[in-house]
BAGUPA-610507 format. One line per 10 residues: their letters; for each residue x, z, y of C-alpha. Coordinates in steps of 0.05 Angstrom, whole numbers. Each point is the difference from the previous one (the first is absolute). Example, Ala and Ser with C-alpha at 12.3 -4.5 7.8 and 13.67 -1.06 7.14 Angstrom:
! BAGUPA-610507
as = 246 156 -90 | 27 -13 69
! end
This chain:
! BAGUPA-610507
xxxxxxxxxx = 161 636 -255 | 15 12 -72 | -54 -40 -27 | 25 -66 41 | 66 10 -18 | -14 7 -74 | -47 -67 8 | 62 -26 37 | 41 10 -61 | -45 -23 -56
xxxxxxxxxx = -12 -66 44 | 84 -3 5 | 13 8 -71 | -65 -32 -40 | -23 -60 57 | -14 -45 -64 | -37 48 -32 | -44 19 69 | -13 -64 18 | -17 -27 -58
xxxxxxxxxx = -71 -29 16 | 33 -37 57 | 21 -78 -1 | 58 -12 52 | -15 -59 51 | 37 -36 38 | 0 11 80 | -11 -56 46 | 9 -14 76 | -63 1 42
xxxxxxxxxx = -42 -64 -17 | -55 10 40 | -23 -58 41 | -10 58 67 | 68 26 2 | 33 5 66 | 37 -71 30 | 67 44 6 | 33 -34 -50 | -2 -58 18
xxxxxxxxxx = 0 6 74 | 68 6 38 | 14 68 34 | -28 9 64 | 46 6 60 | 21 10 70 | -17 -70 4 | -56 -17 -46 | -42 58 -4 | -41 36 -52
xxxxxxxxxx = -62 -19 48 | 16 -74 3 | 19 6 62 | 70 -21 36 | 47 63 9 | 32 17 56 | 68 -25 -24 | -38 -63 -11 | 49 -57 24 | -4 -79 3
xxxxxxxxxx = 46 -54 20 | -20 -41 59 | 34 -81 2 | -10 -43 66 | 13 -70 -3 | 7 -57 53 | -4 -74 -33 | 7 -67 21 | -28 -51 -46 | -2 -71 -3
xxxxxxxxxx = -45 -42 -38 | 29 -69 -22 | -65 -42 -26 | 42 -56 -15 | 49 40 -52 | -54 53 -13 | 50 49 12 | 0 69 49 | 63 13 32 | 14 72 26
xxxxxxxxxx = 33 56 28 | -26 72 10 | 35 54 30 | -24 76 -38 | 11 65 22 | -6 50 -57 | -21 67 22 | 28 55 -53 | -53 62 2 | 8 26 -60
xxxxxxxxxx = 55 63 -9 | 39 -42 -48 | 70 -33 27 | -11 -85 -27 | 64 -40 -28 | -39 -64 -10 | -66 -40 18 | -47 -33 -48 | -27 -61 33 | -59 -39 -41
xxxxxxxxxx = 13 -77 -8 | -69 -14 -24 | 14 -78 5 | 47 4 -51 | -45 2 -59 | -10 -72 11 | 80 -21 5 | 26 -41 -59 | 34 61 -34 | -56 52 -7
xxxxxxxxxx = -13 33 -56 | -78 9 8 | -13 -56 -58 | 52 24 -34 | -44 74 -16 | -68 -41 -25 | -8 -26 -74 | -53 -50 -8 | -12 -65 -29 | -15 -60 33
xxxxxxxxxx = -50 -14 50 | -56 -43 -9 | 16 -40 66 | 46 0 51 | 4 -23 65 | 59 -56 7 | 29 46 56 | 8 58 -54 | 13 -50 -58 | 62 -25 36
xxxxxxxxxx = 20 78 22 | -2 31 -69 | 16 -47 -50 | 37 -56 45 | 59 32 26 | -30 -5 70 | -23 61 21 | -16 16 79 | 64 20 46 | -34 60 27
xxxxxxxxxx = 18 71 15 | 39 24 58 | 64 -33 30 | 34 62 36 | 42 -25 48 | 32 60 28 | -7 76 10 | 25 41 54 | 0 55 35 | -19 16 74
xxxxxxxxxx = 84 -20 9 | -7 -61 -29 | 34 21 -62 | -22 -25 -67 | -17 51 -56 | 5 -3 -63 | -49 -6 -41 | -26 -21 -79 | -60 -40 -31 | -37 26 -60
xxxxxxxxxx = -56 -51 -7 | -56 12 58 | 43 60 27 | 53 11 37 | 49 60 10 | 37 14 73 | 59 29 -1 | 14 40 54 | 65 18 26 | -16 75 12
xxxxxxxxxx = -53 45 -23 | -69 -13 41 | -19 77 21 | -60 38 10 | -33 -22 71 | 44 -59 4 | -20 -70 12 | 31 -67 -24 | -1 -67 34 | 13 -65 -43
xxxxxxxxxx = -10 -70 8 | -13 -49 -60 | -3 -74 9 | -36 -44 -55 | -44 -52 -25 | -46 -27 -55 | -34 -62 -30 | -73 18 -1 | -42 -5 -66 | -59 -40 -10
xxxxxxxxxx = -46 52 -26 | -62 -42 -24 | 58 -21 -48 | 35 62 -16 | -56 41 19 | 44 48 39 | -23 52 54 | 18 -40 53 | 22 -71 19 | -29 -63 19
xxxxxxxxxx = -48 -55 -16 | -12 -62 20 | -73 -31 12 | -25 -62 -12 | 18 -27 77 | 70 11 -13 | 2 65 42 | 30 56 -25 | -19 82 8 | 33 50 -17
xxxxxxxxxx = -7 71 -24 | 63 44 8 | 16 60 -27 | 70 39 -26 | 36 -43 43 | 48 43 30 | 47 50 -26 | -41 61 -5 | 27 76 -16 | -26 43 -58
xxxxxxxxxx = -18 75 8 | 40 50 -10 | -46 59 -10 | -1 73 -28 | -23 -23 -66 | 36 -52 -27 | 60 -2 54 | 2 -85 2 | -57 -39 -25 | 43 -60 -26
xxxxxxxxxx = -42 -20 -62 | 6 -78 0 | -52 -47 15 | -23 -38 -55 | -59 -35 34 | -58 46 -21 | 10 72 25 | 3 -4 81 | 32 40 49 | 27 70 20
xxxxxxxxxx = 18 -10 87 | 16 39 43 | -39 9 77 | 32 -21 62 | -6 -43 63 | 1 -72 1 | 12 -52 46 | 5 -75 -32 | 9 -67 30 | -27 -67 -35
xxxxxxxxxx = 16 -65 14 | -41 -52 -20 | -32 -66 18 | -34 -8 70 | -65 -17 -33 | -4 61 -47 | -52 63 5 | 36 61 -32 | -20 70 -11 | 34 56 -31
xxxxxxxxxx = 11 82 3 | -4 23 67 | -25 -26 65 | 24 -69 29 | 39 22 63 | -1 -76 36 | -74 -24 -9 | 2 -37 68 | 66 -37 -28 | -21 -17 -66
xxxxxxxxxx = -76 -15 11 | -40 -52 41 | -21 19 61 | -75 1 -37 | 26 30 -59 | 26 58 38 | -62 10 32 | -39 -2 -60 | 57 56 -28 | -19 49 59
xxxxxxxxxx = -79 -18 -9 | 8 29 -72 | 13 60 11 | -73 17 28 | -49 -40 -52 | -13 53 -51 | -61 -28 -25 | 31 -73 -26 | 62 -39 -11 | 30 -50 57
xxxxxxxxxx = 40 -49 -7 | 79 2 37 | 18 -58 -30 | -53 -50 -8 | -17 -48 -70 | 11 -60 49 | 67 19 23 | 24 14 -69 | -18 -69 -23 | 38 -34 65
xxxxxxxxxx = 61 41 -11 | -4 -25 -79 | -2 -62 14 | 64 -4 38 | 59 42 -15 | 35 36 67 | 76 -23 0 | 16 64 51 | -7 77 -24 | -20 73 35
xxxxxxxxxx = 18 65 -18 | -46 49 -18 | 15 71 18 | -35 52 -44 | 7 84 8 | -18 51 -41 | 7 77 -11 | -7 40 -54 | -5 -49 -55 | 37 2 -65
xxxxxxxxxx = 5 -77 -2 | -14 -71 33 | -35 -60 -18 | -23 -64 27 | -41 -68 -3 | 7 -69 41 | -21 -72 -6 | -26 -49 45 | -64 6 -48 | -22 53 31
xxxxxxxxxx = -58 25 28 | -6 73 19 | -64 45 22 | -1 66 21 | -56 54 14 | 7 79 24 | -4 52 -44 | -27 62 24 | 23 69 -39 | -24 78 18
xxxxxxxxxx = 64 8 52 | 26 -72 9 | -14 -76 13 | 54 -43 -53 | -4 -78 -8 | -18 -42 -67 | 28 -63 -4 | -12 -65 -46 | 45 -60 0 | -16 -49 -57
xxxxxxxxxx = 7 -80 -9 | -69 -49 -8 | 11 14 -70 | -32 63 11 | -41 -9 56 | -66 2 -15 | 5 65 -36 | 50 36 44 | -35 -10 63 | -51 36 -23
xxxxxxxxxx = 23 56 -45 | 79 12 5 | 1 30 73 | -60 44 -12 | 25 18 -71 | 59 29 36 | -41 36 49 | -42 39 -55 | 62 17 -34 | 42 36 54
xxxxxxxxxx = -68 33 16 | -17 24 -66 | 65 9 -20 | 11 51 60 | -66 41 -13 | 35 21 -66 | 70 3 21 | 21 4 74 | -9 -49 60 | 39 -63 -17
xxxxxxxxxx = 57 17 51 | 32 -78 16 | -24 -40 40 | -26 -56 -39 | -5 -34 -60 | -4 -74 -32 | -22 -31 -51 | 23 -65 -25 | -15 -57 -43 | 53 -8 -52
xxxxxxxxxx = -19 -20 -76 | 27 72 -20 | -14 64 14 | 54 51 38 | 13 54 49 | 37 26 48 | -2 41 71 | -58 -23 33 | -4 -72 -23 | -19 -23 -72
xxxxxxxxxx = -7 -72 -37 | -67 -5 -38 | -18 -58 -44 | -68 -35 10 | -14 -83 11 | -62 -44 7 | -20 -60 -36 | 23 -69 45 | -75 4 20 | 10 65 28
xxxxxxxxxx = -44 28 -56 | 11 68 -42 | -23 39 -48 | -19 68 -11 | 52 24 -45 | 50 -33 53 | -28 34 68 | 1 74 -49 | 73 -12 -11 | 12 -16 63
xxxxxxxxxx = -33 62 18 | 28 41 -44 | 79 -24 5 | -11 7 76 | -16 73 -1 | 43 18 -51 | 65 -21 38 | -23 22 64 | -7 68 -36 | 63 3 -13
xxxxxxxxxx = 20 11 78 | -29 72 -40 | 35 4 -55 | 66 -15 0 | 17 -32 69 | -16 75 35 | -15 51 -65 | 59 -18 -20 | 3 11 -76 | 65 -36 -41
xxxxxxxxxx = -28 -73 -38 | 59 -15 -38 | -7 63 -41 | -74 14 9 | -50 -52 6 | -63 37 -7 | 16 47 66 | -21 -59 38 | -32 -59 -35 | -44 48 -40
xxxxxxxxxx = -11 46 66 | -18 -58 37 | -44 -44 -52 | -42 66 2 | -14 6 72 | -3 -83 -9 | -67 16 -42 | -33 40 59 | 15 -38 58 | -19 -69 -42
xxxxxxxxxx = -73 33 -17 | -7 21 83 | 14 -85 10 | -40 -16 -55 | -39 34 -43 | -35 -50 -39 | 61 -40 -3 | 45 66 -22 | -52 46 -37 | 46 68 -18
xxxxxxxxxx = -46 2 -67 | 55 -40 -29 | 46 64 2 | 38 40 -47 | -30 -49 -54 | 46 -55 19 | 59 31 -21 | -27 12 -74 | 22 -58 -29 | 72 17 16
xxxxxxxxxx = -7 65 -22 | -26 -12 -69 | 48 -53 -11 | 61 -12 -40 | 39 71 2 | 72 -32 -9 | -17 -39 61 | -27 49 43 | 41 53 44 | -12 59 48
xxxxxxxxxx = -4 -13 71 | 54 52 15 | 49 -63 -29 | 42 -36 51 | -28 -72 0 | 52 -50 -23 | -13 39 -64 | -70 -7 -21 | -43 -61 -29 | -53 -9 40
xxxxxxxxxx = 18 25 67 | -77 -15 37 | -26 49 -42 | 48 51 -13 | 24 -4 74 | -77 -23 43 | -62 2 -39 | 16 66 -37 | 25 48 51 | -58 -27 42
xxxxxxxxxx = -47 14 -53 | 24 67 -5 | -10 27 74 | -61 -41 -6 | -22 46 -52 | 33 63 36 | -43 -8 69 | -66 -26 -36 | -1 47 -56 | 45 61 -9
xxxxxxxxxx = 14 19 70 | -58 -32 42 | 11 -39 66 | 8 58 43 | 54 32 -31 | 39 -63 -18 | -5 -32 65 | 32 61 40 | 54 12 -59 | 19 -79 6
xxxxxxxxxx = 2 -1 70 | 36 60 5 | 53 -33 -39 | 1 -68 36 | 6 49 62 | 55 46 -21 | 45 -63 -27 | -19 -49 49 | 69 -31 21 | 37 38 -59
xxxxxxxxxx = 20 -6 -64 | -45 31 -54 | 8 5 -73 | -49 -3 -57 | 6 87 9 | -12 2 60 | -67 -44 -11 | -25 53 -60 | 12 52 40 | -32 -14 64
xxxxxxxxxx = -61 -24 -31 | -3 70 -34 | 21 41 53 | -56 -21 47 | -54 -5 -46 | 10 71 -34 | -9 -38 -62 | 51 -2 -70 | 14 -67 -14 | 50 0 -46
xxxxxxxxxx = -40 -20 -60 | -19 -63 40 | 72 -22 12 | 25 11 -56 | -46 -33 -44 | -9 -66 59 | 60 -3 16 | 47 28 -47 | -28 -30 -64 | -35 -63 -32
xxxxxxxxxx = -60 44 -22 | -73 -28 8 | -68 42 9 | -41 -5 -58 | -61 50 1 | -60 11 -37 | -65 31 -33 | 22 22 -68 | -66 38 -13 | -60 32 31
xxxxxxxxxx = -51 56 -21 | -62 25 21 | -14 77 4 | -57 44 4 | 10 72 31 | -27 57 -52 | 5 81 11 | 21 -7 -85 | 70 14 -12 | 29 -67 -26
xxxxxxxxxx = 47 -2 -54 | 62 -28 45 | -21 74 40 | -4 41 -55 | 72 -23 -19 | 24 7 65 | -29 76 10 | 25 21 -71 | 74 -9 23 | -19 52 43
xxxxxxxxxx = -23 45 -57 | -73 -10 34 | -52 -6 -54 | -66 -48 3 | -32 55 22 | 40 29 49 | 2 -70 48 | -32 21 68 | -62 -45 19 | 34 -72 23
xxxxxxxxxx = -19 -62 -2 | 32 -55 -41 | 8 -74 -10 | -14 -34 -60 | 6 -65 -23 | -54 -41 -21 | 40 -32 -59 | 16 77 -17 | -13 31 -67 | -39 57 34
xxxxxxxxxx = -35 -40 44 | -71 32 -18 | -63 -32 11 | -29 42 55 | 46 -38 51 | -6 -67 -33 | -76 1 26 | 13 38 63 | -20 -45 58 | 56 0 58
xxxxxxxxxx = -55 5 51 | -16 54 -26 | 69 36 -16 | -22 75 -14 | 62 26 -25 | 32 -22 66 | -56 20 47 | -11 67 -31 | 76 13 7 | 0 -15 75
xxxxxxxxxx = -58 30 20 | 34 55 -41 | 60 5 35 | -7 -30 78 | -38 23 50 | -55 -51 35 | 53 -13 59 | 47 -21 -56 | -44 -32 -50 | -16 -48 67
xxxxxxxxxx = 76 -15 6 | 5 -28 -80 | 5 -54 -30 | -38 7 -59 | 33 -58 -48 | -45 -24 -70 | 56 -36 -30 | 67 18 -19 | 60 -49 -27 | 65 0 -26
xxxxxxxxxx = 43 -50 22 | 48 -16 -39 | 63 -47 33 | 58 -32 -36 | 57 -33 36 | 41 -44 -50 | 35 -25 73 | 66 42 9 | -16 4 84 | -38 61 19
xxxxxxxxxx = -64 -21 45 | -65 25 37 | -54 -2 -43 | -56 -42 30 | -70 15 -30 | -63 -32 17 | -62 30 -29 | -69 -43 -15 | -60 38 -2 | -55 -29 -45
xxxxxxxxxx = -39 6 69 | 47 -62 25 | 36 50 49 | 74 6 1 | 47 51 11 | 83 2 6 | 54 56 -18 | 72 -1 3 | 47 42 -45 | 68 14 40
xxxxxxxxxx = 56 -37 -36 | 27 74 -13 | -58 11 -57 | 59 -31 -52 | 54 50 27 | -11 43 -68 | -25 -58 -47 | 18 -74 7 | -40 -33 -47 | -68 24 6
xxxxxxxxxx = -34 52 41 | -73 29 -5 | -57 16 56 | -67 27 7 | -49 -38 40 | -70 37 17 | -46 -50 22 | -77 14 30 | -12 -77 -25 | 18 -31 -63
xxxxxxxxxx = 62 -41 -5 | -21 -84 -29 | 85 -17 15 | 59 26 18 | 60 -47 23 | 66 21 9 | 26 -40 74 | -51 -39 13 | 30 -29 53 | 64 -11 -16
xxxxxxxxxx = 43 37 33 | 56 25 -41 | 25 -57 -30 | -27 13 -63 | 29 -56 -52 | -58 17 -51 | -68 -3 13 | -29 -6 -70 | 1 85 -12 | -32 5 69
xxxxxxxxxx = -68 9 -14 | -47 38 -36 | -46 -11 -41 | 56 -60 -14 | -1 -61 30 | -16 -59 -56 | 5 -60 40 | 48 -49 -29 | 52 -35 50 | -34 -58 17
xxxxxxxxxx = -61 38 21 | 53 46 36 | 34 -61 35 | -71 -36 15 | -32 59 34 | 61 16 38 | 2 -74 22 | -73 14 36 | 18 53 22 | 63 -40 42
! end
């Protein structure tokens, strides 16, 4: 004890004088690209928990609405009134309501041109000529009439662009329910003009159709996260709902087809006798597409406008929203859709615009989706969905509006039947993701357009391989990634914020789980993690957390380092071969050994018999093993037959060839390292390196390769898998081909 004390006080009263060989350094937080998600990660709860699943004080609001609509084709206007009742299950006590006025973005005093810089276009339409610079714009937005209360007495309530705050006249409690009524109406947009989510168009008969979406009063969520969503709509980030029961009423012209969310309750009323007929027959052809309402009575209902209307009667449960298309355009198909533990309906209604092609893809587009879609997910639980032909692409509960038109002959391309395609199953996805996994839009686009263009990628390759080949993934997200840093930003960004928001918000979160199933985690794993996570927050409201942490917690895999770097930054992947060596195996001490033994205080002559590996570019490389033949290897053999029995020596793997592998990674993601080996025989071999091998170093890391053949190539990825935004350092010996050879020989290959 007297000794440490007396060290004690020398250190105490001479530290400068003890330390003297020592330079002070600066600490530092931990940088390394594998620390733990915590951070940034919200703290799990009795809600969210630390498994990604719900808790068991998990709570969500629940909103019923009954609506009667009118359409006015003359005026172009909806008319409406919609009684809510607002069920309050979460344990807080509610002063006010947030209702979403989605229409209002369009109403002569928004702001939503106000918040874009930009110079001039280099055309405009007259329609938006006259709107911006004209003093003209288009009267839209909602006209509230009145809101009341089951009494009949009006509340108060205030506009703040496209929401709207009501008052109410005593705190809403825990359990309780609320009944309002709000009475309203609109001018509807023209959206091939404004290019809005919904709307109308007219064709070239004179007929109109429309497309209708946000057109009633909806409420926002009030959740455990962020109490009221009530982030404004500026056009670009969608929607935050949520479920409830519907049941809707739509007036429109006698001669009109509509379909919408739900299930039309009075067929019989609003279809021909044939018609109706055809609806029931439907239900039981699973193998093709039949027609309910027939080319030829579309063009004689065209060609005479109805001047009496019907009422359509629509019901749905469960849904977080409602949508609907009509016209007198219209012709509609239908075909059953058989999934593992249920029979649903897809439906197709579309103008002569698009017949040709819709006939024969749309309705069985939307039957591979839901069925494909399910296999990964869960069984698509409504009871149908439609697809229709709008020139936009858009989603809601079970009905969608997907772009896709012939030529007058009735002619189309290639390029035009793959969109078609691919719009088609990517909106019908979304009855996945958000419409029932019910992740927030407005503040995070990726949880659903980037879940959803991923599963889009498999269930387009099980319509169409040649047509969707899923060789064109991760790589198509490279040019983004290696692009202009000030104009790139993480996904975890919410997306009226970032430049390029197909990217950022689609293509690279797609990418990403792209490369997490095909590459770091394999199928098997992936596919019961993801479905496990469509499963536990099917009909819920998940968070980017809650995502991370399912996928983890049923794949018994760490993660982290994969969100953090995808999602969290604007990093790219950049590996590759810095350097490679050839080594011999001798039973010589080497010079690197002899060093390494003497900071032991174990002489030259003192190292027990080993064997070593030496470089052939050594110093000490002698010439004994520069003429030694790998067939036939004595050091080696000797020191097996040495040391193993015969059962054992039967067992080995006896390799000739030994390499060091050197890898840089100028890239500042960590990734896999993908390694195919060419043998000079014309044989090839691959090895992946676990993206943890840069957990200690994360610019370059070193392997040994033993080999029974000798190695003609190596390529790093040779297939592309990781997004890799280099190529150029991927090869050894180095690639030499000049970019137009590059760009040529990749054309034949196409």
């Amino acid at each position: 004890m007297k000794v440490i004390r007396i060290v004690a006080i020398i250190i105490t009263l001479f530290p400068s004088c003890f330390f003297a060989q020592i330079t002070p350094q600066k600490g530092h937080y931990n940088i390394s690209k594998f620390k733990q998600l915590n951070e940034e990660l919200p703290t799990p709860n009795k809600q969210h928990t630390a498994s990604g699943a719900p808790g068991f004080e998990y709570t969500q609001q629940k909103v019923d609405y009954d609506i009667n609509i009118v359409l006015d084709e003359t005026k172009h206007q909806i008319k409406g009134e919609e009684t809510i009742t607002y069920h309050n299950n979460s344990k807080d006590n509610l002063d006010y309501l947030w209702v979403q006025l989605d229409q209002n973005v369009r109403s002569a005093d928004s702001k939503k041109d106000d918040r874009n810089g930009g110079g001039p276009r280099a055309l405009y339409s007259p329609s938006t000529f006259t709107k911006k610079f004209m003093g003209k714009p288009f009267d839209g937005g909602f006209k509230i009439e009145h809101i009341k209360d089951s009494n009949g007495k009006s509340l108060n309530y205030m506009i703040n662009n496209t929401m709207m705050r009501i008052d109410l006249d005593s705190p809403l409690a825990s359990g309780e329910t609320f009944v309002f009524n709000i009475k309203w109406w609109y001018n509807i947009n023209n959206y091939i003009e404004d290019r809005g989510r919904s709307g109308f168009e007219i064709f070239d008969d004179g007929n109109p159709a429309y497309a209708i979406a946000q057109f009633y009063p909806r409420l926002a969520v009030y959740n455990n996260v962020e109490g009221w969503q009530n982030k404004q709509f500026w056009g670009s980030s969608e929607f935050a709902l949520e479920f409830g029961d519907f049941n809707v009423s739509i007036t429109t012209p006698s001669d009109y087809i509509l379909n919408g969310t739900g299930v039309i309750q009075n067929p019989k009323e609003v279809l021909t006798k044939n018609q109706y007929k055809a609806y029931l027959a439907a239900r039981k052809s699973f193998d093709k597409p039949i027609y309910i309402v027939t080319p030829e009575e579309t063009l004689k209902a065209s060609l005479k406008k109805s001047t009496t209307t019907k009422t359509w009667k629509l019901s749905a449960k469960n849904v977080r929203d409602f949508a609907f298309a009509t016209s007198r355009n219209y012709m509609w198909d239908a075909m059953a859709v058989k999934l593992e533990n249920k029979t649903v309906m897809a439906y197709s209604l579309f103008p002569k615009e698009g017949k040709e092609l819709w006939e024969e893809h749309s309705t069985r587009v939307v039957a591979n989706t839901l069925k494909v879609y399910s296999k990964h997910t869960f069984d698509y639980p409504y009871p149908q969905a439609t697809s229709v032909n709008v020139q936009m692409g858009m989603e809601y509960p079970m009905i969608c509006f997907n772009f896709g038109r012939v030529e007058k002959n009735g002619r189309y391309s290639e390029r035009t039947k793959k969109g078609m395609i691919g719009v088609i199953t990517h909106e019908v996805g979304h009855n996945f993701f958000p419409m029932i996994v019910n992740s927030d839009e407005r503040q995070w686009t990726w949880m659903d357009e980037g879940l959803n263009s991923f599963v889009e990628i498999l269930a387009e390759f099980e319509y169409n391989p040649s047509l969707f080949p899923m060789s064109k993934y991760p790589k198509n997200i490279i040019g983004y990634m290696k692009g202009d840093q000030s104009k790139l930003a993480p996904i975890m960004s919410q997306g009226d914020n970032v430049f390029n928001l197909g990217a950022n918000a689609y293509s690279k979160p797609a990418a990403g789980l792209f490369i997490l199933r095909q590459t770091i985690m394999g199928p098997e794993l992936f596919d019961y993690a993801f479905k496990t996570y469509a499963k536990r927050w099917k009909f819920k409201h998940p968070t980017p957390a809650d995502f991370f942490r399912t996928m983890e917690d049923a794949s018994a895999m760490d993660l982290d380092w994969f969100w953090r770097g995808w999602f969290y930054t604007t990093g790219n992947n950049d590996i590759g071969i810095k350097d490679v060596k050839k080594y011999h195996v001798t039973n010589k001490p080497t010079e690197a050994a002899e060093k390494t033994y003497a900071r032991y205080g174990i002489t030259k002559d003192q190292i027990p018999p080993s064997l070593f590996l030496i470089s052939e570019d050594s110093d000490d490389f002698s010439k004994d093993l520069k003429s030694e033949k790998p067939e036939d290897f004595k050091i080696l053999n000797d020191y097996i037959q040495s040391n193993f029995s015969k059962l054992e020596q039967a067992t080995l793997k006896t390799p000739k060839y030994f390499y060091e592998l050197k890898f840089e990674k100028p890239g500042d993601l960590v990734m896999p390292i993908i390694v195919e080996f060419e043998f000079e025989d014309g044989t090839k071999e691959t090895k992946q390196y676990p993206a943890e091998i840069w957990r200690k170093n994360d610019s370059e890391v070193t392997k040994v390769f033993p080999s029974t053949k000798a190695i003609k190539k190596i390529t790093i990825d040779p297939n592309e898998q990781t997004a890799d935004v280099d190529l150029s350092n991927n090869s050894w010996p180095k690639n030499t081909e000049n970019k137009f050879d590059q760009f040529k020989n990749n054309r034949l290959k196409s």
